[in-house]
C-alpha positions as a printed Julia matrix, in Angstrom:
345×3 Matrix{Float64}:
 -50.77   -2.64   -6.67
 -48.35   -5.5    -5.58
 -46.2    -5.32   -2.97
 -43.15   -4.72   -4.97
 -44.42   -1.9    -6.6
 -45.41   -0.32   -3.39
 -42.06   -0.44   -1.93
 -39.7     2.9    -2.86
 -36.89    1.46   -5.05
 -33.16    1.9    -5.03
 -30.21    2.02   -7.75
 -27.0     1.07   -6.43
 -24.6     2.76   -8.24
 -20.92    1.23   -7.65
 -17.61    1.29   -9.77
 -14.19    1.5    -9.02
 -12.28    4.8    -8.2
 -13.05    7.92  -10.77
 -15.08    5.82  -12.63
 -17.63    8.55  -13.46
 -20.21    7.68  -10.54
 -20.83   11.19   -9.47
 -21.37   12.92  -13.03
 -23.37    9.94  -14.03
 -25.78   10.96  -10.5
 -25.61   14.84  -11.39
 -26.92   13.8   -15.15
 -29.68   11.71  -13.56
 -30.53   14.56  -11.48
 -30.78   17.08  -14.3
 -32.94   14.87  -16.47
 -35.4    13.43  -13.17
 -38.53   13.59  -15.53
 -40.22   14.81  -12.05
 -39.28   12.36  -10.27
 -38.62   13.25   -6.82
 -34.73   11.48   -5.93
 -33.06   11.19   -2.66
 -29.02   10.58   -2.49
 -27.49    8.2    -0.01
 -23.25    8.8    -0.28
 -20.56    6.68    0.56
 -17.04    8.21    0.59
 -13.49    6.68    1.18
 -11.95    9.67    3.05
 -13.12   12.6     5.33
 -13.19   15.0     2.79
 -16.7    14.65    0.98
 -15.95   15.98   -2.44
 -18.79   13.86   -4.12
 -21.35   14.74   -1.85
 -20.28   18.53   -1.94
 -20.38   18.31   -5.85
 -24.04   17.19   -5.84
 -25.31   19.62   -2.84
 -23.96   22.46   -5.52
 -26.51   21.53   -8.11
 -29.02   23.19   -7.04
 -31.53   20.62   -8.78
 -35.29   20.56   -7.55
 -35.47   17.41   -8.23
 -33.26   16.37   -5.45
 -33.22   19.43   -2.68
 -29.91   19.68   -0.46
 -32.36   18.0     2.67
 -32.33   14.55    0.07
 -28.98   14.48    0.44
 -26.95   12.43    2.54
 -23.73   11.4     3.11
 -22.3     8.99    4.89
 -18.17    8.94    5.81
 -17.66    7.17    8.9
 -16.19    3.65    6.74
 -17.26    1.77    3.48
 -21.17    1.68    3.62
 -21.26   -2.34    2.73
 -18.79   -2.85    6.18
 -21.62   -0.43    8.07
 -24.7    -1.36    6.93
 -26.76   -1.68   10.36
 -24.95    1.41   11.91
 -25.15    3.83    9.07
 -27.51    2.78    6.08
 -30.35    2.31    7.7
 -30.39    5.1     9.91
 -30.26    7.37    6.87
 -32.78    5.78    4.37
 -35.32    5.68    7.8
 -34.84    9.68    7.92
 -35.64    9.96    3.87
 -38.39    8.23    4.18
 -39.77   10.25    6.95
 -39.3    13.17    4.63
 -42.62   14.94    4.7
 -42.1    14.91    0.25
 -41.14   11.43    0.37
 -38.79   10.14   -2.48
 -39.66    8.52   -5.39
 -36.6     7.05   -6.1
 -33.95    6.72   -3.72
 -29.84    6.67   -5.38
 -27.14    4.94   -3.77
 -23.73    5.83   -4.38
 -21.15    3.45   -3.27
 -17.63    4.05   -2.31
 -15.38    3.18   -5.21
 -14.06    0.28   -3.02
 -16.77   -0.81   -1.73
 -18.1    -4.67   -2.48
 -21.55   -4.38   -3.71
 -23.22   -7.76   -2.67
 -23.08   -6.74    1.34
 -24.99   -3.46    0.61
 -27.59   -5.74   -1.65
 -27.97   -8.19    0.94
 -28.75   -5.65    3.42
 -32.21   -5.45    1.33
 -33.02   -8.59    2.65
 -33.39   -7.77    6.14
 -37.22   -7.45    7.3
 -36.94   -4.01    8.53
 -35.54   -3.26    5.03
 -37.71   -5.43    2.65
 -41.08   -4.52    3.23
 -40.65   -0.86    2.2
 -37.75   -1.1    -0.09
 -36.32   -2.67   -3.38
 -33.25   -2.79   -5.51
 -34.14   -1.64   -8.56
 -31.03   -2.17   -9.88
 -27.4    -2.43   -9.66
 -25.3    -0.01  -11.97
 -21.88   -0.57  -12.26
 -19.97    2.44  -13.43
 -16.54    1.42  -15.34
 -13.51    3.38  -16.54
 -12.85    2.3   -20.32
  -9.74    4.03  -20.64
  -8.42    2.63  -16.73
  -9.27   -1.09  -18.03
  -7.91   -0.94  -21.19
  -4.55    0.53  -19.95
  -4.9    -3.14  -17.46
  -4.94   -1.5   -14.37
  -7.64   -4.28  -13.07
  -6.61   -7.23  -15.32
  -3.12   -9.41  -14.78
  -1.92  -11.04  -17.74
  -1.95  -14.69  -17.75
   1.18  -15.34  -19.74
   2.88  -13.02  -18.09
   1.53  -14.73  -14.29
   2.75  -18.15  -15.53
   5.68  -16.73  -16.62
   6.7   -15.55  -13.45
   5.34  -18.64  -11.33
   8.09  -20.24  -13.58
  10.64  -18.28  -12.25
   9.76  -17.82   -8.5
   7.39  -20.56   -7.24
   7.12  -17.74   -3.69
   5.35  -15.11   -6.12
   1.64  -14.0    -5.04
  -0.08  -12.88   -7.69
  -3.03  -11.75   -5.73
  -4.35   -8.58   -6.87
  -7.28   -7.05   -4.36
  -7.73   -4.23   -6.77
  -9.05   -6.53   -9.56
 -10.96   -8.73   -7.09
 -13.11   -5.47   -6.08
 -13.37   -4.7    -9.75
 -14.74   -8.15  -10.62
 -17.0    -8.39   -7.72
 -18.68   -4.83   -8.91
 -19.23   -6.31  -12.45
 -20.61   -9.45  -11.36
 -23.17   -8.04   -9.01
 -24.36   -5.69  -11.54
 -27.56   -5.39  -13.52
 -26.17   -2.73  -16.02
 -22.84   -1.8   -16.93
 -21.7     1.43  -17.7
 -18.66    1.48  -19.87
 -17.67    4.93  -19.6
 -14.89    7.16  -21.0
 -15.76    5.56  -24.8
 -14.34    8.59  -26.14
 -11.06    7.96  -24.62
 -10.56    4.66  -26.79
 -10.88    3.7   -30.45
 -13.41    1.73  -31.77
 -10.86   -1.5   -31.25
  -9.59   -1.06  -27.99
 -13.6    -0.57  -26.9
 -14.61   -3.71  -28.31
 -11.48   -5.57  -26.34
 -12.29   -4.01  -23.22
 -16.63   -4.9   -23.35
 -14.85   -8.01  -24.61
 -13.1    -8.84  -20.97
 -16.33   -7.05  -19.17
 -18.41  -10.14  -20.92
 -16.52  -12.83  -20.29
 -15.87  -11.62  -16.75
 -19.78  -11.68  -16.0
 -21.92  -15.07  -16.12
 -24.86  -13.19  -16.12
 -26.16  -11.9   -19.17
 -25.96   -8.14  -18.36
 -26.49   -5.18  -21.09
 -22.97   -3.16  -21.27
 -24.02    0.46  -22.51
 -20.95    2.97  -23.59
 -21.0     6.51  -22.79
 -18.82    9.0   -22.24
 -19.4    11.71  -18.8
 -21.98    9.57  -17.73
 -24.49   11.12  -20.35
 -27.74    8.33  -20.27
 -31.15    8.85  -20.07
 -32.59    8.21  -16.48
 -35.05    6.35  -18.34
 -32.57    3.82  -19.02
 -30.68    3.55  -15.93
 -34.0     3.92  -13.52
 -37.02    1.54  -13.47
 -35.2    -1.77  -14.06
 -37.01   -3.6   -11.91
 -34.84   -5.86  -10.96
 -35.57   -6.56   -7.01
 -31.98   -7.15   -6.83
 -32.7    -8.54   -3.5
 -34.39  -11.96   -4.53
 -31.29  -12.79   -6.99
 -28.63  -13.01   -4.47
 -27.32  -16.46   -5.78
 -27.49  -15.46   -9.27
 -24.83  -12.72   -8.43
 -21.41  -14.81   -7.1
 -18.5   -12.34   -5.25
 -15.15  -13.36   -4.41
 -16.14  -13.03   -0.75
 -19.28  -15.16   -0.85
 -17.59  -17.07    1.95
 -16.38  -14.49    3.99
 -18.73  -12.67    7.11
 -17.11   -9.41    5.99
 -14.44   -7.79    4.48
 -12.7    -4.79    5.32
 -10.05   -1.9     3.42
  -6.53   -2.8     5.18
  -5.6    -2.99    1.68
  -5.81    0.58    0.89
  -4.59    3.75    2.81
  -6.23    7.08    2.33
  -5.37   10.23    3.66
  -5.75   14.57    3.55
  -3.36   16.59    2.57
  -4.03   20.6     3.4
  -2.64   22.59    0.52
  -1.39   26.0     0.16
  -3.61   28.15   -2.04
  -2.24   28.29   -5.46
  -1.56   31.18   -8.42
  -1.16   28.34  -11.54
  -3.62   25.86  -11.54
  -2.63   24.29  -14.5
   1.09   24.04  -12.76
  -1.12   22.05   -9.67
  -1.86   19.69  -11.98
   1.03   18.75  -13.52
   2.7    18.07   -9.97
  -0.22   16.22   -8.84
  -0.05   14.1   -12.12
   3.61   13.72  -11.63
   3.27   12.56   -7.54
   0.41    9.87   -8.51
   2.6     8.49  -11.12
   5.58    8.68   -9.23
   4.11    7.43   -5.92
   1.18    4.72   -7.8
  -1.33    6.59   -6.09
  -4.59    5.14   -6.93
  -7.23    8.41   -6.79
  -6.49   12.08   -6.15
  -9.67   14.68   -4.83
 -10.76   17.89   -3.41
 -10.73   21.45   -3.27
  -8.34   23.76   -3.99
  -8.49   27.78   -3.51
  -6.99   29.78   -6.08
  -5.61   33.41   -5.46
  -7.42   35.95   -6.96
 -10.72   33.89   -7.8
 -13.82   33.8    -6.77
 -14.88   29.93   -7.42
 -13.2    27.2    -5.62
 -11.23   24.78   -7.85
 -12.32   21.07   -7.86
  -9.63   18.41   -8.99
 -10.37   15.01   -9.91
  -7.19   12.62  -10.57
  -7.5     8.69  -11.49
  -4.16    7.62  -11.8
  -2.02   10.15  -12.98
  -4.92   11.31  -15.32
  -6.68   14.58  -13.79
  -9.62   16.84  -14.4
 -10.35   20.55  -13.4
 -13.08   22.83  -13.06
 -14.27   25.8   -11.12
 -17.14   24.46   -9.7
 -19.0    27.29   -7.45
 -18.49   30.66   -6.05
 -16.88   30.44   -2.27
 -19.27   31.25   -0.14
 -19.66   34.14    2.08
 -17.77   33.6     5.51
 -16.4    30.58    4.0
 -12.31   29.41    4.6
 -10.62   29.06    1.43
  -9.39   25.84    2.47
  -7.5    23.6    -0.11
  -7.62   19.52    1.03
  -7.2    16.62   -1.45
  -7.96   13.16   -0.64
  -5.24   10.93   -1.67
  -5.98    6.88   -2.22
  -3.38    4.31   -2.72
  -2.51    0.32   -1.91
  -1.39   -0.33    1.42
   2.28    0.77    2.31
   1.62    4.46    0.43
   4.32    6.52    1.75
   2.3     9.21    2.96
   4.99   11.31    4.41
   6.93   11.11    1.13
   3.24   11.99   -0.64
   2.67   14.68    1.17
   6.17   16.34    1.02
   6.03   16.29   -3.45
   2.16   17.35   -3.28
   3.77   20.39   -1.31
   6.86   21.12   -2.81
């Protein structure tokens, strides 16, 4: 057996905000073909709504002790303090994974995180066996990541002072052009038209030749999206970043914070406010838990944009506070105060 082979590979799995990461895990995890998977999770906030999601499973494939999760900052700005700390203690699991999953924050810059691989400690039991990026069809077609050129030059016409700088997209970009598989999910959000523009701008945004596969909630084989083999690691120059010149980055461009809600009778009413304050305010991503009188099972939201998602998720458990907390992620300069006060009115 080569040395590659003997070394427990990793999927990266990155994408931007509500992109579909976490049901695109939970699928992998309920088709494992036996494989035995560990979970390493990155959050942007205190509240960890993806990891809580996946603990719920219940999966055999991936026990709640294969699980961890990781919220002290963006796992590619914590690499040496965090990352390696956790994959050490699953791989002194006395079942030791086959396969170990990655999920990165949804602004987190891939490239650090891959470089990390690279590192001796790292290297000689490890390899990236790919990197997955995870994309919202419906997000990119609606141009939430991509700035019209006429309309930039347009505007540089008219005020020389504008920056047209958009972090966002450059976080977007650097997640496609790291990857070794794109995910283009949400297809069933978009006609057949609007799909072929979007894997259009995906292409011509990626040197690399790399396979764009549709889907819609995450549904693909783990078959597909495990075993590619790519040692990820040895291709670092092959996969260009907008910060290939920087020594790190960091998040002062986005602010995220918890809001503690009051438990709510009308859950569909919830919804429409929350839709209305993350239109009304730009927020970026809306998440968490919400307690509903009278049932059982906790309520999990999911908002991108003002688009939102809900479910009843699991029972509350027994001695368990029916707390309600939502994350809530926006640019820099989100008015929390002003956030807060509509999400409670």
């Amino acid at each position: 057996m080569s040395a590659t082979l003997a070394k427990t590979p990793v999927t990266i799995v990155t994408g931007f905000l509500g992109a579909g990461k976490t049901t695109m895990i939970r699928h992998i995890l309920e088709n494992a073909g036996g494989r035995r998977l560990a979970l390493v999770i990155n959050e942007f906030g205190d509240v960890g709504v993806d990891g809580d999601i996946l603990r719920s499973c219940g999966i055999d494939s991936c026990p709640e002790e294969n699980i961890v999760e990781l919220a002290n900052g963006c796992l590619c700005c914590t690499v040496a303090d965090d990352f390696i700390p956790a994959i050490e203690a699953l791989l002194a699991l006395p079942n030791r994974p086959d396969h170990i999953i990655v999920e990165t924050s949804g602004l987190a810059l891939p490239k650090p995180l891959v470089k990390a691989f690279d590192w001796p400690p790292i290297r000689a039991k490890l390899t990236v066996d790919g990197v997955i990026a995870v994309v919202d069809g419906a997000a990119v077609a609606a141009g939430r990541f991509a700035d019209s050129p006429e309309m930039i030059a347009a505007q540089r016409q008219d005020d020389a002072s504008v920056d047209h700088d958009n972090p966002l997209e450059e976080v977007y970009e650097d997640q496609l052009l790291c990857a070794d598989l794109i995910v283009l999910n949400k297809a069933d959000l978009l006609d057949a038209g609007t799909l072929e523009r979007v894997a259009g701008e995906i292409r011509a945004a990626t040197p690399r030749a790399v396979k764009i596969i549709e889907t819609r909630e995450g549904q693909l084989d783990a078959a597909i999206l495990l075993g590619l083999g790519a040692a990820a690691e040895d291709d670092l120059l092959a996969r260009q970043s907008h910060h290939d010149a920087e020594e790190g980055h960091d998040h002062d461009d986005f602010d995220s914070f918890i809001v503690e809600m009051p438990e709510t009778r009308e859950p569909q009413a919830l919804i429409e406010r929350l839709a209305a304050v993350a239109s009304d305010f730009d927020v970026l991503r809306i998440k968490g838990f919400v307690s509903v009188a009278s049932k059982p099972m906790r309520l999990l939201v999911q908002g991108v944009g003002n688009r939102f998602r809900h479910q009843f998720d699991r029972a509350w458990k027994p001695g368990e506070a029916r707390t309600s907390r939502l994350v809530v992620i926006g640019q820099k300069g989100l008015d929390q105060s002003a956030v807060t006060a509509a999400l409670l009115a």
